[in-house]
C-alpha positions in Angstrom: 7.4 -9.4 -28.5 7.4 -11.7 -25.5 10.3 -15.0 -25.8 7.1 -17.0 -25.8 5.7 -15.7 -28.4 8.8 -15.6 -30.0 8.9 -19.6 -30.1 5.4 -19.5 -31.6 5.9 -17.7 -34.5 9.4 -20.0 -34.7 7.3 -22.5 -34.6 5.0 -21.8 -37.1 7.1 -21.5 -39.6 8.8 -25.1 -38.4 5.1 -26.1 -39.2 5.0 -24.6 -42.9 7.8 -26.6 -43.8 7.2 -30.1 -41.7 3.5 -29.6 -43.3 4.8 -30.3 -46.9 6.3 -33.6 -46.3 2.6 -34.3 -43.9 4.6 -34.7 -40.7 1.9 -31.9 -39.0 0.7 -34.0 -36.4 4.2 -33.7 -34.8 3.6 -30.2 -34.1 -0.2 -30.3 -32.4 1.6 -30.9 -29.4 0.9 -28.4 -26.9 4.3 -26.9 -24.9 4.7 -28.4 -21.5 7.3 -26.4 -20.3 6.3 -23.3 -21.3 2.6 -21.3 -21.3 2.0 -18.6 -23.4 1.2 -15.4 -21.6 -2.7 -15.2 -22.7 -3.1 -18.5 -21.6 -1.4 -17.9 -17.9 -2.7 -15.0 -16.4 -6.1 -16.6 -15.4 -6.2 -16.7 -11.3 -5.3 -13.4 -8.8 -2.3 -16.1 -7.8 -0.9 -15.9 -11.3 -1.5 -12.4 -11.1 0.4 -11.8 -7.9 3.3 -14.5 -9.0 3.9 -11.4 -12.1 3.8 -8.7 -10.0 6.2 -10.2 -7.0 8.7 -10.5 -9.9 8.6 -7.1 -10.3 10.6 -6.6 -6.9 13.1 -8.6 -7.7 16.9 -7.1 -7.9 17.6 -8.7 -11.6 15.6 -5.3 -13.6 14.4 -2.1 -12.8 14.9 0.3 -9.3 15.8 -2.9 -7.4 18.6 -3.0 -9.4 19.9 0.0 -9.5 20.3 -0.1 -5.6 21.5 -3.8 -5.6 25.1 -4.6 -5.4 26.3 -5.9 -9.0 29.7 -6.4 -8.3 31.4 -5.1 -4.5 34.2 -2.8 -6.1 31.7 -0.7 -8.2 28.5 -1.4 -5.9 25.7 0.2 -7.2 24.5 2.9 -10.2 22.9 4.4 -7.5 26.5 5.0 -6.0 28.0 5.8 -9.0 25.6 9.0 -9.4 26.6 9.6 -5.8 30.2 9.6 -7.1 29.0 11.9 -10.1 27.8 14.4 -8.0 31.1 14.8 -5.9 29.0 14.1 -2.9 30.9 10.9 -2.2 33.7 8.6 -3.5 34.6 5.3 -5.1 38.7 4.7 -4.1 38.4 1.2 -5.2 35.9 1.2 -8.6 37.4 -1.6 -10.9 34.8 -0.7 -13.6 36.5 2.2 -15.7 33.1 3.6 -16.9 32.4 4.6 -12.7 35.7 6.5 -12.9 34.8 8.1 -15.7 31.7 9.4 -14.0 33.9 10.4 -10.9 36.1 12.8 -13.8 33.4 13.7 -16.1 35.7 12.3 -18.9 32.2 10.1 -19.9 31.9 9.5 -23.7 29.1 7.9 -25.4 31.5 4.8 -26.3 32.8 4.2 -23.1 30.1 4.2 -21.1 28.0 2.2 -23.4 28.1 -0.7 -21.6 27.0 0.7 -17.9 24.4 3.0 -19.5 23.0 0.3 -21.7 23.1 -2.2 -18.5 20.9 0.9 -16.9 18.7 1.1 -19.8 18.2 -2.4 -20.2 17.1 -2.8 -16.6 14.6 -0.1 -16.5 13.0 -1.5 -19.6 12.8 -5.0 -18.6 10.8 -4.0 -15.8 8.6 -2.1 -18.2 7.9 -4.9 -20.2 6.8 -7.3 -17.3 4.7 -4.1 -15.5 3.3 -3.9 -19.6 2.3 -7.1 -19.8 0.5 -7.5 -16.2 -1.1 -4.2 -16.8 -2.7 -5.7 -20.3 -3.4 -9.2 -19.4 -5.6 -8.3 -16.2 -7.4 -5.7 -18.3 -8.5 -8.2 -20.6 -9.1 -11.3 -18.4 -12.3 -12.7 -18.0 -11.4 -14.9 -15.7 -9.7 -12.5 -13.2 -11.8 -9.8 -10.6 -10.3 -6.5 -11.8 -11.5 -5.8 -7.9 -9.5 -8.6 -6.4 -6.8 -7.4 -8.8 -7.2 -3.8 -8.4 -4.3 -3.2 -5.9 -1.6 -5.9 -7.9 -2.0 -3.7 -11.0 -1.6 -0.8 -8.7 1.8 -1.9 -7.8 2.4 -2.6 -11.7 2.0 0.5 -12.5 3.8 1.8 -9.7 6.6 -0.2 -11.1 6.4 1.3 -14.6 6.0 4.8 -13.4 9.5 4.5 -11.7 11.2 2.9 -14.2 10.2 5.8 -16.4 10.9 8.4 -13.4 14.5 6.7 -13.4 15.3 6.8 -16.8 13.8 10.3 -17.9 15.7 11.8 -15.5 19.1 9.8 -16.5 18.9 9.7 -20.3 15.9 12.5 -21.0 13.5 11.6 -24.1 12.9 8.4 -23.8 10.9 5.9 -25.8 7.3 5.6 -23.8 5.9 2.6 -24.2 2.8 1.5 -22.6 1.6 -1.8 -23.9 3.5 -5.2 -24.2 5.4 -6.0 -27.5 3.3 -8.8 -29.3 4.5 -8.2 -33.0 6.6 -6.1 -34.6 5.1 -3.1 -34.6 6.6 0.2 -32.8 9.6 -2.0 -32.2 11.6 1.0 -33.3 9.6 3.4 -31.1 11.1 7.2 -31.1 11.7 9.1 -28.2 9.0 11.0 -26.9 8.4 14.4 -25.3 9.5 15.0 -21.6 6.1 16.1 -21.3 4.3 13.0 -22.6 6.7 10.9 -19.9 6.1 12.6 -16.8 2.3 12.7 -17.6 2.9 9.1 -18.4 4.5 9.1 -14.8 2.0 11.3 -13.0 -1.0 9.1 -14.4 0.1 5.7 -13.4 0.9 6.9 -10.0 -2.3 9.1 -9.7 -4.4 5.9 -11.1 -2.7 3.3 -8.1 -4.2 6.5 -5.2 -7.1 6.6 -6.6 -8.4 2.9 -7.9 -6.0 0.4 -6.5 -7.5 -0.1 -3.2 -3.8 0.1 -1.5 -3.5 -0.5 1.9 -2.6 3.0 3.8 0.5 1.5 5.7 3.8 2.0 5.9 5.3 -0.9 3.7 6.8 -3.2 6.3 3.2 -3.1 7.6 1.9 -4.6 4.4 4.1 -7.3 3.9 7.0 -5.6 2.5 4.7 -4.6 -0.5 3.8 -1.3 -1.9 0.7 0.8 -0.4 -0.6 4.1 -0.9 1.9 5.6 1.1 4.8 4.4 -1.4 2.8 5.7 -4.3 2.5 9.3 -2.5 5.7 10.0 -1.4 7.0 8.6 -4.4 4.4 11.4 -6.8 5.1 13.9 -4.7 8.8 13.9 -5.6 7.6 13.4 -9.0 5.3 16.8 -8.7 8.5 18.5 -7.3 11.0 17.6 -10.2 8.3 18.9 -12.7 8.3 21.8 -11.0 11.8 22.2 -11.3 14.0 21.2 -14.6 13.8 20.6 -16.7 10.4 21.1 -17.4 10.0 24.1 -15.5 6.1 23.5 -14.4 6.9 25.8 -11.5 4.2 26.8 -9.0 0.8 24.6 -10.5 3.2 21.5 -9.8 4.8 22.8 -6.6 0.9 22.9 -5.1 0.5 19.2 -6.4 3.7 18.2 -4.6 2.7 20.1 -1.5 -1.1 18.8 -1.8 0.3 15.5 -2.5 2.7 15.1 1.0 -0.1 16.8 2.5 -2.1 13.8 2.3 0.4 11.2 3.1 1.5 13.3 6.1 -2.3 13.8 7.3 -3.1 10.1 7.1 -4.0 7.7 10.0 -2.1 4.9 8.5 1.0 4.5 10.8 3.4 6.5 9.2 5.6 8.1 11.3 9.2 9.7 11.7 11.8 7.8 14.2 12.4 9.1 17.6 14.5 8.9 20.2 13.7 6.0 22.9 15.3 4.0 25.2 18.3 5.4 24.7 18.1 4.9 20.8 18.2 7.6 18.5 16.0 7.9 15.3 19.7 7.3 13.5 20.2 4.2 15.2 16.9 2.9 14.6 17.7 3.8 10.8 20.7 1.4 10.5 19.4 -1.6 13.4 17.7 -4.0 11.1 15.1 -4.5 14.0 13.3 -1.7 12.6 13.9 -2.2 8.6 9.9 -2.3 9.0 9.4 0.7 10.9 7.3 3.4 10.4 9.2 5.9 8.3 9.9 3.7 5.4 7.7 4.2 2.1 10.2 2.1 -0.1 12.8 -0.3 0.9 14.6 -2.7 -1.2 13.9 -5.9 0.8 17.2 -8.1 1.8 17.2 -11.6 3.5 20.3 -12.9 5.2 19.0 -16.7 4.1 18.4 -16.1 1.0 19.2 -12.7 -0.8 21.6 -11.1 1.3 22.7 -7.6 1.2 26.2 -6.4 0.6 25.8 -2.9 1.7 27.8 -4.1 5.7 30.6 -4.7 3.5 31.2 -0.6 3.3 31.0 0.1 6.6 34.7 -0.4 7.6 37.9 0.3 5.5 39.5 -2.4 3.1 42.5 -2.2 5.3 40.3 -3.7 8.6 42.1 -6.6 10.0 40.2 -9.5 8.8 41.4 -10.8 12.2 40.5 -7.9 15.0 44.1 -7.6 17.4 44.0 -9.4 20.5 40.3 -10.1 20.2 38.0 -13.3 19.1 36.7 -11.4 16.6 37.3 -12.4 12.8 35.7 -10.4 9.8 33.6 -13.2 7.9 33.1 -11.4 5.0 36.7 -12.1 2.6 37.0 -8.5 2.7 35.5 -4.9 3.3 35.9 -2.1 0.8 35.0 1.1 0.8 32.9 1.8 -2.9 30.6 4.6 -0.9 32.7 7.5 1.3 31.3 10.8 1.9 33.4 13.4 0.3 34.8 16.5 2.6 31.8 18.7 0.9 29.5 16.4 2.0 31.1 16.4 5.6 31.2 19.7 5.9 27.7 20.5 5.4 27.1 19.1 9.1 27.7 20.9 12.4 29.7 18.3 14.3 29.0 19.5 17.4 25.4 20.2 16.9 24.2 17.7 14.3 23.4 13.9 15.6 24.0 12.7 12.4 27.6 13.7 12.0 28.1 12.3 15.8 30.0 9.3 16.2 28.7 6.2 14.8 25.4 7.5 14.0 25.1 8.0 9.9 29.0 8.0 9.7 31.7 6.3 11.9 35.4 7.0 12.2 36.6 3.8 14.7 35.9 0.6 15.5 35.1 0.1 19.4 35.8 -3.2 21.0 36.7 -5.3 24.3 40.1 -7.1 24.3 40.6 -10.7 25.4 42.0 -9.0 28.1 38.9 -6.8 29.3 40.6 -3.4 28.0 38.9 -1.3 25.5 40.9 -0.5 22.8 39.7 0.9 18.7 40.7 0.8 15.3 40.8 4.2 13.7 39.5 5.5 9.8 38.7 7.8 8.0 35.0 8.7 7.6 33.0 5.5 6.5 28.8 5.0 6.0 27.6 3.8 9.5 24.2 3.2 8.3 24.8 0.1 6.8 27.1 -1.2 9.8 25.1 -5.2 10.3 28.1 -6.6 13.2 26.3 -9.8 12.8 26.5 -10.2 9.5 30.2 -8.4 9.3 31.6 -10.7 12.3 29.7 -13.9 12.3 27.4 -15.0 9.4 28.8 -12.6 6.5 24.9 -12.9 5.1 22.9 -9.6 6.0 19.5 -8.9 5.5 19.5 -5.4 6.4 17.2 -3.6 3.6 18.2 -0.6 2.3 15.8 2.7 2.0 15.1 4.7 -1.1 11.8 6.4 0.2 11.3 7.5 3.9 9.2 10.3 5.6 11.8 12.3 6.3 11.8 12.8 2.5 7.9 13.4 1.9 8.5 16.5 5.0 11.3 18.1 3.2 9.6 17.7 -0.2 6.5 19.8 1.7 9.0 22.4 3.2 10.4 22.6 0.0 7.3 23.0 -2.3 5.8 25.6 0.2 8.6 27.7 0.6 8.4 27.9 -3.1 4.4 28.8 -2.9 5.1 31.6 -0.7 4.1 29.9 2.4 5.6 28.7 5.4 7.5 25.5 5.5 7.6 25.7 9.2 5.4 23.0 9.8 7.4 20.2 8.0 10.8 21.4 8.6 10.6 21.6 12.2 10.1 17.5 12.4 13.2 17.4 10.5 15.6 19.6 12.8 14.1 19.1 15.7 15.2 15.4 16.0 18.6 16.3 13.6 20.1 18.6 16.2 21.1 18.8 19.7 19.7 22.7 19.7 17.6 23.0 16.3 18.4 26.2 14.1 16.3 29.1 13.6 14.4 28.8 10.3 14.8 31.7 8.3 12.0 34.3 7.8 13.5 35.2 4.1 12.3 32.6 1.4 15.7 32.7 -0.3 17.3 31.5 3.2 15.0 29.1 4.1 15.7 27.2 0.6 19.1 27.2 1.5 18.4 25.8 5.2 15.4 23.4 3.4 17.6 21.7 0.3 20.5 21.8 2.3 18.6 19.2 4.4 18.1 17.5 2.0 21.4 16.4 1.6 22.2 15.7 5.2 19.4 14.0 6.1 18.6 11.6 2.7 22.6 10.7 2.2 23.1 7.3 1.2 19.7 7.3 -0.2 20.6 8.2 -4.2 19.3 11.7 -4.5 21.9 14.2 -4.8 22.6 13.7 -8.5 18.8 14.1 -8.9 18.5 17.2 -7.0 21.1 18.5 -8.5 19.7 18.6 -11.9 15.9 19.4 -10.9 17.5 22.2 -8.8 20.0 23.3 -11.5 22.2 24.3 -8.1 25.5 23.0 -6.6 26.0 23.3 -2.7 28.8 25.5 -0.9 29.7 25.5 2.6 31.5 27.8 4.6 33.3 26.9 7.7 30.1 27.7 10.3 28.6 25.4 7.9 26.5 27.1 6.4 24.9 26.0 3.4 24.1 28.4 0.2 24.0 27.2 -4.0 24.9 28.2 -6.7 24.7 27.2 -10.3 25.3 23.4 -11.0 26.7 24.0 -14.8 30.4 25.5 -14.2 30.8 24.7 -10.8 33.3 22.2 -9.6 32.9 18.6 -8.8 35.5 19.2 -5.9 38.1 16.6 -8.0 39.5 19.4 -10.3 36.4 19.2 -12.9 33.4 21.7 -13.6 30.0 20.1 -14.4 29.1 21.1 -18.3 25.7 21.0 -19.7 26.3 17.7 -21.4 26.7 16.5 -17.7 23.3 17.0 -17.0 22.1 13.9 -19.0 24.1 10.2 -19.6 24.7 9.6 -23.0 22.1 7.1 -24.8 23.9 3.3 -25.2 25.2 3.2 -28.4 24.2 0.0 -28.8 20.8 1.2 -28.8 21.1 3.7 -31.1 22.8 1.5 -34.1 19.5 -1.4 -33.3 17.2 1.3 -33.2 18.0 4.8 -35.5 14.7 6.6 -34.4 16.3 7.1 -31.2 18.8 10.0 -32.6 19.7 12.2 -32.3 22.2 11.5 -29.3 22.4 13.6 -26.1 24.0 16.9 -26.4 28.1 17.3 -25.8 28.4 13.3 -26.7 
């Protein structure tokens, strides 16, 4: 039921009651501060007012990659920190250090997982109600409209992605609450949600006239390449667990990448130019628009900045840099995202650009004295892709966006999906290494090898970008490294999180909020283990 609405029927039954003693003409009034929703969405401007609010970082997968509060920073860090792939050293919030142990419980995480929940579904609501309202406008040109409910869709489908692979069976709902009916809606199948998933993205390629552009080229809105790279990640976790679809969805995944990576819209990886590698070009905000970005989360430092600079250097920086004019304008830096020595080890630090110096990771700050010497503060291993030194040492505002889809990933997912089809992956892994290392590896001719070369790409080339906890679960595997660096997997479920713990099959899923749970029964049962 919509908070309009809401006041409507309130107001209705104000009416009964004033009606008695014939006071009625008080309430004919119409609301002026307020429209109900049937009566707004009349013009393609309306339309696209609803469906900008749908980016916004208050609900849904904006959220979960925007900084709520600095010491705990994001969910999408905390599933980071769940994996064992990095660490939180300074989470205040107890429920992200429960993650970090694998102590979680039902009742002390209720409050985080709810806040996830809550989030997802509030952006399912607004997607809901643009969805229905342009289907039954008369006023509105479903063409003109085509590509806005496109992107509301899009919207849904990822909220639903997000929370089916977080919390499993999940209550699918598809239309706005307008009374009380299905307000207690059951969970539904796994099946019934990814179809749910597959068919709103499916429906945006195929009848929402999106423009076939990167999405800095469209205005920092989606286009048909979001909605591909995004559904072929979807086609791969079907294919995967813990639905198990195996090789009909691998050949959608593949077929699906295929297409994005065969289109003339612009799309391409970073190179190397000028002297600036494809890594740099990843972290300089000059290129936050650039061609290998399906899906940012849009920053701007005048008005919605980004916290992400404010991991790049240790909480023990000198706010004031020695012997220097430079002063830290941020009140402090903290460190709520380091790669863990797993992670580290999974790169060849000789041979991979990404573990060099101050490309995706940094150990020392470089600078100029007052006195023309060089001189550096050292650290451990911090994030360098989020390094902004205007924001960190003059304006402490950033608007350096931060990626949750590139190309990189829609190659790998095509490496990966073929090598599973019995074909060669050749073709989309060699874009990957060949601009990763300073001599690229041989790619295995044995299928079980070049999975091991193809996932373990995976996480060296998409860290920072919140997908090892989901891998890790489609996949079922956990990764081990030896000290050449070599990358095999084994089984997620009994393996150890590298702080003393061993993943258990209640791991696998977060526990449904509680609070849920008493306000609607027809959810239980509650996941396994909690």
């Amino acid at each position: 039921m919509t908070y309009m609405k809401k006041i409507l029927i309130f107001g209705s039954l104000i009416a009964g009651l004033f009606a008695v003693s014939s006071c009625h003409k008080f309430l004919q009034e119409n609301p002026k501060s307020s429209q109900p929703v049937d009566a707004y969405y009349q013009t393609i401007d309306q339309v696209q007012s609803a469906v900008t609010y749908l980016y916004n970082t208050a609900t849904g997968p904006s959220n979960f990659y925007n900084v709520g509060g600095l010491y705990d920073a994001t969910n999408a860090f905390a599933f980071d920190n769940l994996s064992g792939m990095s660490n939180n050293v300074v989470a205040q919030n107890p429920s992200v250090r429960f993650f970090a142990s694998l102590t979680q419980t039902a009742d002390n995480e209720d409050n985080y997982v709810g806040g996830i929940w809550s989030s997802f579904y509030s952006n399912i609501a607004s997607a809901n109600t643009v969805i229905s309202q342009v289907a039954a406008s008369k006023t509105i040109d479903p063409t003109a409209a085509a590509p806005l409910v496109a992107t509301a869709r899009f919207f849904r489908a990822m909220d639903y992605y997000y929370l089916v692979r977080i919390f499993g069976a999940v209550p699918l709902i598809l239309q706005p609450y307008e009374n009380l009916d299905n307000l207690y809606a059951p969970r539904s199948s796994l099946d019934s949600i990814y179809n749910a998933i597959a068919t709103d993205l499916q429906w945006a390629i195929t009848n929402g006239n999106l423009t076939d552009k990167p999405m800095g080229a469209n205005g920092n809105q989606v286009s048909k390449g979001t909605v591909e790279g995004v559904l072929s990640e979807v086609y791969l976790t079907m294919a995967g667990y813990p639905l198990q679809k195996g090789q009909a969805s691998y050949t959608l995944a593949l077929q699906t990448a295929q297409g994005l990576l065969a289109s003339g819209g612009g799309y391409a990886l970073f190179d190397n130019s000028a002297g600036t590698t494809p890594f740099d070009k990843l972290r300089l905000t000059a290129n936050d628009q650039g061609s290998e970005y399906l899906y940012f989360i849009e920053y701007n430092s005048a008005i919605q900045q980004s916290a992400y600079p404010e991991y790049s250097l240790p909480n023990t920086f000198p706010l004031n840099v020695p012997n220097s004019n430079l002063k830290v304008a941020y009140t402090l830096m903290t460190q709520a995202w380091t790669p863990s020595t797993t992670l580290l080890n999974l790169y060849d630090s000789t041979n991979d650009i990404r573990r060099h110096e101050k490309q995706f990771y940094s150990t020392s700050f470089n600078y100029i004295t007052t006195g023309g010497t060089p001189a550096s503060i050292a650290y451990s291993y911090l994030p360098y892709r989020w390094f902004d030194s205007t924001a960190i040492f003059g304006t402490a505002a950033s608007g350096k966006y931060v990626s949750v889809y590139r190309l990189a990933d829609v190659y790998l997912i095509a490496a990966e999906a073929a090598n599973e089809l019995g074909q060669d992956p050749t073709p989309y892994l060699t874009p990957i290494l060949k601009r990763a290392y300073v001599t690229p590896p041989a790619i295995p001719a044995g299928q079980s090898d070049r999975r091991n070369l193809i996932l373990g790409e995976r996480y060296r080339e998409l860290a920072m970008e919140g997908h090892f906890w989901f891998d890790m679960v489609r996949t079922r595997l956990y990764p081990d490294v030896d000290a050449s660096h070599h990358v095999t997997f084994s089984a997620l479920v009994g393996h150890s999180n590298g702080r003393g713990q061993a993943f258990a099959d209640m791991d696998l899923l977060m526990p449904l909020p509680p609070t849920e749970l008493q306000r609607n029964p027809n959810l239980k049962p509650q996941n396994p283990g909690y």
